[in-house]
C-alpha positions in Angstrom: 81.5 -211.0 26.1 83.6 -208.4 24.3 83.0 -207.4 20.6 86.4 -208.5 19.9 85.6 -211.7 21.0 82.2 -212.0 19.7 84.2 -211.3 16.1 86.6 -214.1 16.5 83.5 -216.3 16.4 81.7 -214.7 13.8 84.8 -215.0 11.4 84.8 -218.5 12.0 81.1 -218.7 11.7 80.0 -215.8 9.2 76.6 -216.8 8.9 74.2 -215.2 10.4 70.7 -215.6 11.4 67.9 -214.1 13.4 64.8 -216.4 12.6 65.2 -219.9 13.8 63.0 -221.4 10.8 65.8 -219.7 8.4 68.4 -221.4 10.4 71.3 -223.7 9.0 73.7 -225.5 10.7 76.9 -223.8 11.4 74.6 -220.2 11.8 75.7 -217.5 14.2 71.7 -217.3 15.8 71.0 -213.7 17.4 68.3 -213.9 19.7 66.8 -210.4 18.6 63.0 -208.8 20.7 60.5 -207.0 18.9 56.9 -205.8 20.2 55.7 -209.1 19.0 58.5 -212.0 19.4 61.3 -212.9 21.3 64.1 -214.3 20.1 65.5 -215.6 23.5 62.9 -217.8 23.4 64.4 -219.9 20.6 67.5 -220.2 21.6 68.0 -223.8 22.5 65.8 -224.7 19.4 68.4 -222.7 17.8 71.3 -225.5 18.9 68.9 -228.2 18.2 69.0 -227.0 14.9 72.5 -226.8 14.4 73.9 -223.6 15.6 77.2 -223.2 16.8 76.3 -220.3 19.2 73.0 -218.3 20.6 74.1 -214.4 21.4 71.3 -214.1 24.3 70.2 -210.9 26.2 67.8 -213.2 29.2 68.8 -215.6 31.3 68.6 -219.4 29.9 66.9 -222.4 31.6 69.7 -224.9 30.2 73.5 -224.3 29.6 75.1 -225.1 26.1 79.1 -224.2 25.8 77.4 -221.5 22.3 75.5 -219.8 24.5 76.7 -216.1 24.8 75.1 -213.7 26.9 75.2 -209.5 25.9 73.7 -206.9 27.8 71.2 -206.4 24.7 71.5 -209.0 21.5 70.3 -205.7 19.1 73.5 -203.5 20.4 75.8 -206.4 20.1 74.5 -206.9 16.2 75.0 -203.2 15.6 78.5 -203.1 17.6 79.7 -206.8 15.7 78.3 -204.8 12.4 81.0 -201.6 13.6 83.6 -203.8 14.3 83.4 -205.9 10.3 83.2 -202.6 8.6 86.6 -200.8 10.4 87.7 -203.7 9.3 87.6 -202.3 5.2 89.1 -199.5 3.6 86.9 -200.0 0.7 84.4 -197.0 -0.2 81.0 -197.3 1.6 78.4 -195.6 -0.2 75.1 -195.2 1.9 71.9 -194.2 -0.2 68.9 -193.0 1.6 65.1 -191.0 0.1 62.0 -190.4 0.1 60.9 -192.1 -3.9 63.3 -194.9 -5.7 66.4 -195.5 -3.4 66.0 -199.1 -3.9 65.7 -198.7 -7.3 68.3 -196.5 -7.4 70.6 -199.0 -5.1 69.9 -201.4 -8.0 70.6 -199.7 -10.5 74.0 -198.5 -8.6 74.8 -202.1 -8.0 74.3 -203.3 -11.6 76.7 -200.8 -12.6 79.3 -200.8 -9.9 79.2 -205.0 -10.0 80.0 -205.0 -13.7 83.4 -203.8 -13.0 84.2 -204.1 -9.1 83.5 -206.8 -6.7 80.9 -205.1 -4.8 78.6 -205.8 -2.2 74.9 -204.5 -2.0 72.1 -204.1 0.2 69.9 -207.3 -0.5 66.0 -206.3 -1.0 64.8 -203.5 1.1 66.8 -204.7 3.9 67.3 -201.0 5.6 66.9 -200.9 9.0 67.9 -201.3 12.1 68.6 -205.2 11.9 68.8 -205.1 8.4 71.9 -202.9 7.9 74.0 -204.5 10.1 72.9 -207.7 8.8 74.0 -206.3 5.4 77.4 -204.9 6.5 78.3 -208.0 8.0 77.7 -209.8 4.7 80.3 -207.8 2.9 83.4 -210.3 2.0 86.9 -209.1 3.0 87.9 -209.1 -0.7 85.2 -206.4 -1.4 85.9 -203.3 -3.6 83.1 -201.7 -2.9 79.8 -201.5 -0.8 76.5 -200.1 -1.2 74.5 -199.7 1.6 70.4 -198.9 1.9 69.3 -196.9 4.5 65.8 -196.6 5.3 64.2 -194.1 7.9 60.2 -193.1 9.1 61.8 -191.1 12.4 64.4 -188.3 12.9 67.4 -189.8 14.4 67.5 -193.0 12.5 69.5 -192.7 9.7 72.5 -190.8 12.3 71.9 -194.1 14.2 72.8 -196.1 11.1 75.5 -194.0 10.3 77.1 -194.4 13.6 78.4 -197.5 12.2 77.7 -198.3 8.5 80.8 -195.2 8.7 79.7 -194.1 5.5 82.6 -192.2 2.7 80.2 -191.8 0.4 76.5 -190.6 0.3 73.5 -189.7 -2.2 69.5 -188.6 -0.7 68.2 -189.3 -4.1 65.2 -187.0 -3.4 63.0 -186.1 0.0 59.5 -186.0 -0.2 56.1 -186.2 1.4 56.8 -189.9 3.1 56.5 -191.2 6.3 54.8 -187.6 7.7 53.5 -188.8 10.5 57.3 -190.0 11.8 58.9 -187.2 10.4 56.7 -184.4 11.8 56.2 -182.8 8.4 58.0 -182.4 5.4 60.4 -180.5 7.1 61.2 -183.3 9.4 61.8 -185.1 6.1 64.5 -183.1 4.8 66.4 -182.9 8.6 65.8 -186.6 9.3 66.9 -187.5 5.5 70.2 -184.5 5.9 71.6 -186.7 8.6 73.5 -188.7 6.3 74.6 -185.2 4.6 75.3 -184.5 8.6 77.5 -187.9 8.9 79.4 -186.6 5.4 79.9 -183.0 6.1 81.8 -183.8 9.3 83.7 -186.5 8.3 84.7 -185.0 5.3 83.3 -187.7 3.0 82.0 -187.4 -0.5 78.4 -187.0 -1.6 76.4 -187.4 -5.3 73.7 -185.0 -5.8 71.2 -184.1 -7.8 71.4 -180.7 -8.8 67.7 -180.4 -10.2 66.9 -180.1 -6.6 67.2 -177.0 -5.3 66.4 -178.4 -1.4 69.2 -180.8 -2.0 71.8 -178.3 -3.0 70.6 -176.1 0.4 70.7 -179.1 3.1 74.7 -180.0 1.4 75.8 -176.7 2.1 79.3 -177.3 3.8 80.2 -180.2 2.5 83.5 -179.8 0.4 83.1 -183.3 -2.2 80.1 -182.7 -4.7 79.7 -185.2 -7.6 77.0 -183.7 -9.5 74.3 -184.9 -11.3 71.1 -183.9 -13.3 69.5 -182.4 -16.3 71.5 -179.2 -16.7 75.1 -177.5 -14.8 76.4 -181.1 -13.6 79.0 -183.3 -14.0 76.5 -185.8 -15.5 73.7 -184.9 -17.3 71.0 -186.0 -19.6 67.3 -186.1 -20.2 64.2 -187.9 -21.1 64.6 -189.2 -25.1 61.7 -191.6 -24.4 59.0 -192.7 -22.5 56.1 -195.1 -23.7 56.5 -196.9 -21.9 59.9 -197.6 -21.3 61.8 -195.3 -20.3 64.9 -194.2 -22.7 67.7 -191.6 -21.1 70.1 -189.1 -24.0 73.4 -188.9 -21.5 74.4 -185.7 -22.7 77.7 -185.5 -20.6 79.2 -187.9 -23.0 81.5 -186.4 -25.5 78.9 -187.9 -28.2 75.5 -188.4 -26.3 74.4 -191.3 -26.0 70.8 -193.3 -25.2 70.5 -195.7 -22.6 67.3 -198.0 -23.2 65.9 -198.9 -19.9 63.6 -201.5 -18.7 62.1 -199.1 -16.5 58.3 -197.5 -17.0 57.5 -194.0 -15.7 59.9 -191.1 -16.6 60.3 -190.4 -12.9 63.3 -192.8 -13.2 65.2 -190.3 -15.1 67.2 -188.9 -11.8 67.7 -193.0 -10.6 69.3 -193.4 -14.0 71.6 -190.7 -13.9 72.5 -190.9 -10.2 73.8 -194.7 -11.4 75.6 -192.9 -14.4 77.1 -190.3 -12.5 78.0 -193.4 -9.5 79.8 -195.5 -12.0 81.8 -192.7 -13.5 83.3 -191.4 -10.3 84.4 -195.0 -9.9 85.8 -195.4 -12.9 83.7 -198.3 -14.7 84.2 -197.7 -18.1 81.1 -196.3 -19.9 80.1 -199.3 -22.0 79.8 -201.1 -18.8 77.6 -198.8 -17.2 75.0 -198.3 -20.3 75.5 -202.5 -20.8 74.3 -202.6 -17.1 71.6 -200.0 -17.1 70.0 -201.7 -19.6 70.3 -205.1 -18.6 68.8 -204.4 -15.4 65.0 -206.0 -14.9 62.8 -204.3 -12.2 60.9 -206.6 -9.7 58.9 -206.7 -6.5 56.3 -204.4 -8.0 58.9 -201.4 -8.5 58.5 -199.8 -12.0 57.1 -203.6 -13.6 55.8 -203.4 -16.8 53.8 -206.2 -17.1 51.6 -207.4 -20.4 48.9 -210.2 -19.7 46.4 -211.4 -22.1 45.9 -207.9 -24.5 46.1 -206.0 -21.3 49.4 -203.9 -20.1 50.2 -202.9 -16.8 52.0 -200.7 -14.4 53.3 -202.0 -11.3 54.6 -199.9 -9.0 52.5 -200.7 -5.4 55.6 -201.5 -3.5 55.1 -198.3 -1.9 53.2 -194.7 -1.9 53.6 -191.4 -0.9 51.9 -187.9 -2.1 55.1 -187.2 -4.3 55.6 -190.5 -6.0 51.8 -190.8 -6.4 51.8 -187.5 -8.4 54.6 -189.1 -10.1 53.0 -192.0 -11.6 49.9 -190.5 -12.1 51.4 -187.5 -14.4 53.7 -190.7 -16.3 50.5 -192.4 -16.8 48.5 -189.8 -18.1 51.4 -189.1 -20.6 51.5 -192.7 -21.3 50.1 -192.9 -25.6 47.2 -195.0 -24.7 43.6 -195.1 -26.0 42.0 -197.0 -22.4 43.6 -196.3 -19.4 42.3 -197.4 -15.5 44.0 -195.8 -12.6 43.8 -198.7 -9.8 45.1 -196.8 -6.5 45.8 -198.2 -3.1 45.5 -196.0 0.2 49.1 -194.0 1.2 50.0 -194.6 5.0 52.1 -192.9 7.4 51.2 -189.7 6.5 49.5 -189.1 10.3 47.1 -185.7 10.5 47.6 -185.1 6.7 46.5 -188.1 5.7 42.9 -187.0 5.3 44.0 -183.9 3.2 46.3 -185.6 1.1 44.2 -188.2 -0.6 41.8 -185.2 -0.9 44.6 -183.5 -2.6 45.4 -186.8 -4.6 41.7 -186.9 -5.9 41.5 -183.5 -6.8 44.5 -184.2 -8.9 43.7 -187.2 -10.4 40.4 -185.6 -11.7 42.2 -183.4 -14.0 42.8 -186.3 -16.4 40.4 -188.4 -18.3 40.4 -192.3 -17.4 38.3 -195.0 -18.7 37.8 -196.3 -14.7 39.6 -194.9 -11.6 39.9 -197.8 -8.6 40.2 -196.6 -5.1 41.3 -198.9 -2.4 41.2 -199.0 1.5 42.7 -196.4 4.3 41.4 -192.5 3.6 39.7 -193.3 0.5 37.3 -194.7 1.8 36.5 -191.6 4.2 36.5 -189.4 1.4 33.1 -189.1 -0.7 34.4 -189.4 -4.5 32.6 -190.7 -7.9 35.2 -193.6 -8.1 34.8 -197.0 -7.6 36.0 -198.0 -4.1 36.6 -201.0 -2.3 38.0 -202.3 1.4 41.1 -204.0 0.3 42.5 -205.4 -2.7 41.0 -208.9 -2.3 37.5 -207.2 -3.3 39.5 -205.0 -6.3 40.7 -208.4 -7.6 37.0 -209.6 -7.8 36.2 -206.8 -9.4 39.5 -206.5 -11.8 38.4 -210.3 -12.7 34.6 -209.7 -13.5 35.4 -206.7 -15.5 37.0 -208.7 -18.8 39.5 -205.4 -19.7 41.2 -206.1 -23.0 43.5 -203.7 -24.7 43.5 -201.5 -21.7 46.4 -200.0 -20.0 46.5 -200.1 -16.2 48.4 -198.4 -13.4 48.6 -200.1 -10.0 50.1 -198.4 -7.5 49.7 -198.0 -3.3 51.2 -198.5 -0.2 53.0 -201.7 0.7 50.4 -202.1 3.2 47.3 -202.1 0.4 49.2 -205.1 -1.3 47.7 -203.5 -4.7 49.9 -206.3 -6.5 46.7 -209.1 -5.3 44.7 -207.0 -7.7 47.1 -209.5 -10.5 46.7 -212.7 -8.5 
């Protein structure tokens, strides 16, 4: 079946699903493979359910009139994706990183959707399935869209470029995360620069963070700058505050003005100005953007500051890297405090430097004072320290719970594999 056609279907069905216990009747079901599943497998359960047509990539055992067969149901999602999106004129604005582009995404979309009907990336969904999934959510009578783009391999983000047919893009930072995919740091930066690739030749805009020296050297060549940072940019501002929330002077303002964010760790200063500088270029009136900014409440363990019984807490154990581990550890230790515990989770994907890099972590964590220091799985525990270690955060939990903390302040963070937010269950 032709895209074209495949699109008729999908306007008259425009919801769609890949996981037949998520499935509603009147959904669109793409019969998607993985190294573990296989969607074809589910496709007459799919119509049992109440689908009004299965997009197959195998050969089916019964005959239904909704049953459409592709070469491959993954390139026929991507292609459907192509298709919705040449069919806007809207801005597209694709944000990729190494630390905070979903944070940033939100913050971008808080601001942006105060003023313009936009559409937004939902969650972390930024990959392969999930972007398309996203771009063929976006309503015709959208204004604007804000796309995610996630990436642990060189190639990928070109890949999603190919049809997410971004105008607009912004690499909030690139940093030591996903090594082992990358090939290195420098892998990073080219694997990350392929949406800066995507920009420069199809003359699109970008929004960058001048701080950044690397940043300013991969967006050579490209003609539209919007310019953010703490000094020389079209937005700038700085740090007024920071314990523990984080509070932002926008200097750029003809009077400066402070922006009181829910947000803990002062490593959310270049998220908060990359939403300033964002909502500017599109015009939403100031007022909106600082209203927005402020409003906005972090979840699914990104920036959390959380107070339970006398105790406070950082959660920020959606992921970890070497950079953002630095990050938060630095915040914390700045953090006005009298008992602090460092409760850390092993980093993955950082392949033969993995071993060296918690080493590095430890080494740099031991330059502070802490009341307790909590390590937890992967490296760690390959690495002779004078912490407290455990397996997994199951056992940290026991311990956490045994312990009786009051008036302590806490900082969890790890990778999403550690699951460091158990230690709170």
């Amino acid at each position: 079946m032709q895209t074209e056609q495949l699109y008729q279907i999908y306007r008259n069905n425009p919801s769609i699903q890949t996981d037949t216990r998520k499935l509603k009747a009147g959904d669109l079901f793409f019969a998607l493979k993985g190294e573990n599943f296989n969607g074809n497998l589910f496709a007459e359960q799919a119509f049992e359910k109440g689908a009004v047509a299965a997009v197959v990539d195998e050969e089916m055992d019964f005959n239904h009139p909704g049953l459409i067969k592709v070469e491959n149901v993954l390139e026929a999602l991507q292609q459907l994706a192509k298709h919705h999106r040449l069919q806007f004129s809207i801005p597209f604005l694709a944000i990729t990183g190494s630390n905070g582009k979903t944070t940033t995404k939100e913050l971008i979309h808080a601001v942006l959707s105060s003023h313009l009907k936009t559409s937004t990336t939902e969650g972390n969904l930024n990959n392969h399935i999930g972007i398309p999934l996203t771009i063929l959510k976006v309503p015709l009578d959208a204004e604007i869209a804000v796309i995610e783009m996630g990436a642990n391999h060189q190639k990928e983000i070109a890949s999603y470029c190919t049809y997410t047919l971004p105008t607009h893009g912004l690499i909030n930072n690139v940093g030591k995360a996903h090594l082992e995919g990358f090939g290195g740091i420098e892998g990073v930066r080219k694997g990350k620069g392929e949406l800066y690739d995507f920009i420069r030749s199809s003359n699109g805009s970008i929004f960058i963070n001048t701080d950044f020296d690397y940043l300013m050297e991969m967006s050579k060549g490209i003609q539209n700058c919007i310019s953010y940072g703490t000094k020389n940019a079209g937005t700038t501002g700085h740090i007024a505050a920071s314990d523990p929330f984080l509070k932002v002077d926008i200097t750029s303002q003809p009077q400066p003005t402070i922006i009181s964010t829910h947000l803990a760790g002062n490593y959310n200063l270049p998220n908060v100005l990359a939403a300033v500088a964002v909502g500017s270029y599109f015009n939403v009136p100031f007022k909106k953007i600082k209203k927005a900014i402020e409003e906005y409440m972090p979840s699914n363990s990104r920036s959390q500051w959380i107070e339970k019984d006398s105790n406070h807490i950082i959660l920020d154990a959606y992921n970890a890297n070497p950079s953002s581990m630095k990050a938060a550890v630095e915040n914390f230790a700045a953090l006005k405090a009298e008992k602090k515990v460092l409760m850390l989770g092993a980093m993955a994907e950082l392949g033969q430097e993995s071993l060296a890099e918690h080493e590095a972590l430890l080494k740099f964590i031991q330059l502070y004072n802490w009341d307790e220091v909590l390590l937890v799985g992967g490296d760690f525990l390959k690495i002779k320290h004078p912490f407290t270690g455990f397996e997994n955060a199951a056992a940290a939990r026991d311990w956490f719970q045994q312990k009786g903390f009051t008036n302590t302040h806490f900082l969890i963070k790890g990778s999403r594999s550690m699951r460091m937010e158990g230690i709170l269950e």
